[in-house]
C-alpha positions in Angstrom: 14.4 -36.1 38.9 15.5 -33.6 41.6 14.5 -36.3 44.0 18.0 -37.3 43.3 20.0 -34.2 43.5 22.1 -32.9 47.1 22.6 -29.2 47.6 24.0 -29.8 50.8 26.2 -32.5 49.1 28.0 -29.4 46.3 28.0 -27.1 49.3 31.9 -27.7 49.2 32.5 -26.6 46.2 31.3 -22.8 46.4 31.1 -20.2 48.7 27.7 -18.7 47.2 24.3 -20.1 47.4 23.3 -24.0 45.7 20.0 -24.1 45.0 17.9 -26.4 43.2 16.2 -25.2 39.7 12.9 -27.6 39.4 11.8 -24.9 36.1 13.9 -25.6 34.0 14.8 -28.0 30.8 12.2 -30.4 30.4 10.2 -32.8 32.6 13.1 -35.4 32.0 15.5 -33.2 34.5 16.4 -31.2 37.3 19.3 -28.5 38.0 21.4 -28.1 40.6 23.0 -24.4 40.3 26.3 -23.8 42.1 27.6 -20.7 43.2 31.0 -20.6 43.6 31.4 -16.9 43.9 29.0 -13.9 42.8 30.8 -14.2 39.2 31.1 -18.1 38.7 28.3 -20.7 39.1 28.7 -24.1 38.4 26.0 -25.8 36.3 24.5 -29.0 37.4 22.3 -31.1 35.4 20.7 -34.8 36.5 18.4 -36.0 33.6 16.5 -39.6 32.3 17.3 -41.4 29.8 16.1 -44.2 28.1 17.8 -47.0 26.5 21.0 -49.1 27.4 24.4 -47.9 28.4 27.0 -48.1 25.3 27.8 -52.1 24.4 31.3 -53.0 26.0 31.2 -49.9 28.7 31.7 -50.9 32.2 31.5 -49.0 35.1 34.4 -47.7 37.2 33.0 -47.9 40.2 29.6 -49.0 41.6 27.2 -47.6 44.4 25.5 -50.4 45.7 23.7 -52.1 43.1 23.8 -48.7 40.6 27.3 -48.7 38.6 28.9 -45.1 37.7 30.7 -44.8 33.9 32.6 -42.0 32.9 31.0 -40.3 29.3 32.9 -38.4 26.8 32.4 -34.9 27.3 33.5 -31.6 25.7 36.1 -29.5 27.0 34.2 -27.5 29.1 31.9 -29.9 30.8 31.9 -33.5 32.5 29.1 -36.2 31.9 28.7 -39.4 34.3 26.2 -42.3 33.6 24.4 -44.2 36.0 22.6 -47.6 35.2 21.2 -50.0 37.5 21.6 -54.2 36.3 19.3 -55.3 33.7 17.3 -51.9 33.6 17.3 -50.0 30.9 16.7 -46.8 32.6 19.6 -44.7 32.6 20.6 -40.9 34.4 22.8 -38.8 33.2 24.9 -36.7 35.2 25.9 -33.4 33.6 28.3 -30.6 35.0 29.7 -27.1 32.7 30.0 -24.0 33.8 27.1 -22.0 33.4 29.1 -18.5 33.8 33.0 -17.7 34.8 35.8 -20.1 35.5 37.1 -22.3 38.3 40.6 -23.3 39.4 41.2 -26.7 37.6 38.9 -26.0 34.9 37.8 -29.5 33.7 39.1 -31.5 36.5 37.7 -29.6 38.8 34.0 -30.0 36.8 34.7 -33.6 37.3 35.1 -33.6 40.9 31.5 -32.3 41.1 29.9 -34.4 38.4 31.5 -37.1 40.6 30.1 -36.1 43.6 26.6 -35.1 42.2 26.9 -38.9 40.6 27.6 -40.7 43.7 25.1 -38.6 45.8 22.3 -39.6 43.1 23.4 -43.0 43.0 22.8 -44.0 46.6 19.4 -41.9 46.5 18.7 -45.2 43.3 20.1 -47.5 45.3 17.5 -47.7 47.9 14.9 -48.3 45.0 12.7 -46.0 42.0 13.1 -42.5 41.8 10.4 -40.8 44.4 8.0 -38.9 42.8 8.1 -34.7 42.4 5.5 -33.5 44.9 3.3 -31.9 44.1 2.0 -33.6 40.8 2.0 -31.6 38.0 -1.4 -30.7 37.3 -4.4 -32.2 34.6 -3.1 -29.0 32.3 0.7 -29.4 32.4 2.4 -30.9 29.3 4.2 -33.3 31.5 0.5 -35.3 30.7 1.4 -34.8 26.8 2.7 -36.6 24.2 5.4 -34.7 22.5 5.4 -36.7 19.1 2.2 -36.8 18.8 2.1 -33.3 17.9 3.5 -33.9 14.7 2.6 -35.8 11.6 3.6 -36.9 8.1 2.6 -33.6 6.7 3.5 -31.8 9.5 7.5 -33.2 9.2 7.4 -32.6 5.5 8.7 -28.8 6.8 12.2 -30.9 6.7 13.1 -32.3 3.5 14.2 -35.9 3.6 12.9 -36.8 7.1 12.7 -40.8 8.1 9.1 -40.3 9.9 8.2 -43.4 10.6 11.5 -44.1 12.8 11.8 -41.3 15.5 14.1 -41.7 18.4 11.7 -41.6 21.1 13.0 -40.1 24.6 11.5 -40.6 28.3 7.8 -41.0 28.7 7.5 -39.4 25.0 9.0 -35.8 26.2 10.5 -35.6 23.0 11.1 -36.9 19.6 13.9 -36.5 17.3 13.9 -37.5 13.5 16.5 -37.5 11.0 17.2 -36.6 7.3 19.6 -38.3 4.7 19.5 -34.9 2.7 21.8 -32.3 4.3 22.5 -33.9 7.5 19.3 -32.4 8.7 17.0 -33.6 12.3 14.1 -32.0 13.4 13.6 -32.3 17.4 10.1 -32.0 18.9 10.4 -31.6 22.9 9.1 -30.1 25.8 10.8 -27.1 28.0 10.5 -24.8 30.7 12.0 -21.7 31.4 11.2 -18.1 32.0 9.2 -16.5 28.9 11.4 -16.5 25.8 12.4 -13.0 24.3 13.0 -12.0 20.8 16.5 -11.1 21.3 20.0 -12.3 19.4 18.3 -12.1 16.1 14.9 -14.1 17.2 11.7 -12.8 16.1 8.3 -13.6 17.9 4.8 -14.4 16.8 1.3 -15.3 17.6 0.7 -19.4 15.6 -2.9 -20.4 16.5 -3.6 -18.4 19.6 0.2 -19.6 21.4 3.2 -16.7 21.3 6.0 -18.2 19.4 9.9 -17.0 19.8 11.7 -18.0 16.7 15.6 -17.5 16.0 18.9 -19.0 15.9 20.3 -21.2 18.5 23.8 -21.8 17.4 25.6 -22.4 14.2 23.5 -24.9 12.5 20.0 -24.8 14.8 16.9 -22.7 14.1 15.1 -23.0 17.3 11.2 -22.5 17.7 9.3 -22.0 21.2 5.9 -22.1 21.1 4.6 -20.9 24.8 1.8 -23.1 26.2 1.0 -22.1 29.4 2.4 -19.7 32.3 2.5 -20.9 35.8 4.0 -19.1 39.4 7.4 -21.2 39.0 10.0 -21.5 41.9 10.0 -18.6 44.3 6.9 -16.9 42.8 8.5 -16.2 39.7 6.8 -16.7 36.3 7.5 -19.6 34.4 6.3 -21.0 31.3 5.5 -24.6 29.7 6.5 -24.3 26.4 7.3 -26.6 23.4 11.0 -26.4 22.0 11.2 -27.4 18.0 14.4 -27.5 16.5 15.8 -27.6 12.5 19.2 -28.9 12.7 21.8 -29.3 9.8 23.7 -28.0 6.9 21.6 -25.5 5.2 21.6 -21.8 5.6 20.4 -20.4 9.1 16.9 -18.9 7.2 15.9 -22.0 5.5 16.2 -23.3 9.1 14.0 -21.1 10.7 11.7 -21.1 7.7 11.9 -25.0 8.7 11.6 -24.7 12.2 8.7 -22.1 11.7 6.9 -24.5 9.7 7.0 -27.3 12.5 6.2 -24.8 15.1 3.0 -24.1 13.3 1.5 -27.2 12.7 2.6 -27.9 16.6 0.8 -25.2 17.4 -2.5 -26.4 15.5 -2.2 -29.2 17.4 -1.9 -27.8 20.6 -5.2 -26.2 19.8 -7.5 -29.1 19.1 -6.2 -31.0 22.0 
């Protein structure tokens, strides 16, 4: 995916440095980090998605064959969709704030998105996404089937869970599942990122061998990171492969992570015998 982002092309919108963060989010995206002063930076995100564009959409404005639509967004972010004719290959383009404020607030996250989403678009124009060189190698998750990890039993950890009807995601990077009882989900996917720490109320473990960081990600998510593998990520620094679980709904934040614990386990089992 960062194949299709443009540093140069965000350059405008900051005086501080743009640089690309390939480590990062799962295999499904890249990040494009803009610094708009030494206190603001403008977040950035281009990711894959699978599936069709919402029935009735239509895009407002079209880069060669690839059309643009605008996406509902929060307040404090701006999403653009690109699809491409009949395929059902889709990119998000995502831009928030990742720390301070800018001038225009929203409108002025839009500008980028817009920018990032036209830049993106005439890199799909010219034909499929280039490959990321160099390939990942034989021991990277990016080889791995996320929801595979998981079976009947396994999901069990979540009352009420439809198993047999996941929403897959992009070349089986991650699985989500949903509940009838309590509005609850349970999300299998990968990540990267520096090394989790057991900080904000997190606690970390050793499940099957693989150190394990679980604690509350916001209001109603327990969030479980089970680290798979460390690797020298973008200049030199460490990075890890890691797989993100995460207990979603409305129950109390401890049954959660009891929740997200149990599916953290029985992932890391099964990271074990592979």
């Amino acid at each position: 995916m960062c194949a299709l982002t443009d540093p140069a092309a965000l350059g405008q919108f900051g005086a501080g440095d743009v640089r690309v963060d390939v480590d990062y989010g799962n295999f499904d995206r890249c990040d494009v980090l803009v610094g708009v002063d030494d206190e603001t930076r403008i977040d950035t995100s281009i990711r894959l998605l699978d599936g069709s564009p919402p029935e009735g959409s239509r895009p407002v404005r079209t880069v060669g064959r690839i059309g643009i639509r605008e996406e509902q967004a929060d307040g404090d972010e701006c999403k653009r969709l690109l699809t491409s004719g009949g395929d059902t290959a889709r990119v998000e383009v995502r831009v928030n704030m990742g720390k301070g404020s800018v001038v225009g607030g929203s409108a002025t996250l839009c500008t980028v998105a817009d920018k990032a989403a036209a830049s993106a678009a005439q890199v799909l124009d010219r034909g499929p996404v280039p490959r990321r060189s160099p390939a990942y190698p034989r021991t990277s998750l990016a080889w791995a089937d996320a929801c595979a990890l998981l079976d009947a039993e396994a999901l069990s950890a979540v009352p009420g869970l439809k198993v047999d009807v996941p929403e897959v995601g992009v070349a089986k990077w991650r699985c989500k599942w949903s509940s009838d009882v309590d509005e609850l989900n349970a999300t299998i996917a990968f990540f990267r990122d520096q090394p989790r720490s057991a900080v904000g109320g997190a606690t970390s473990r050793t499940l099957s061998g693989y150190r394990t960081v679980v604690g509350p990600d916001d209001a109603d998510t327990c969030s479980a990171f089970v680290e798979y593998r460390r690797y020298s990520g973008q200049d030199g620094g460490t990075a890890a492969e890691m797989v993100r679980l995460d207990a979603t709904g409305g129950r109390p934040m401890d049954q959660l992570c009891t929740m997200a614990t149990g599916l953290a386990t029985a992932t890391a089992a099964s990271l074990r015998a592979r």
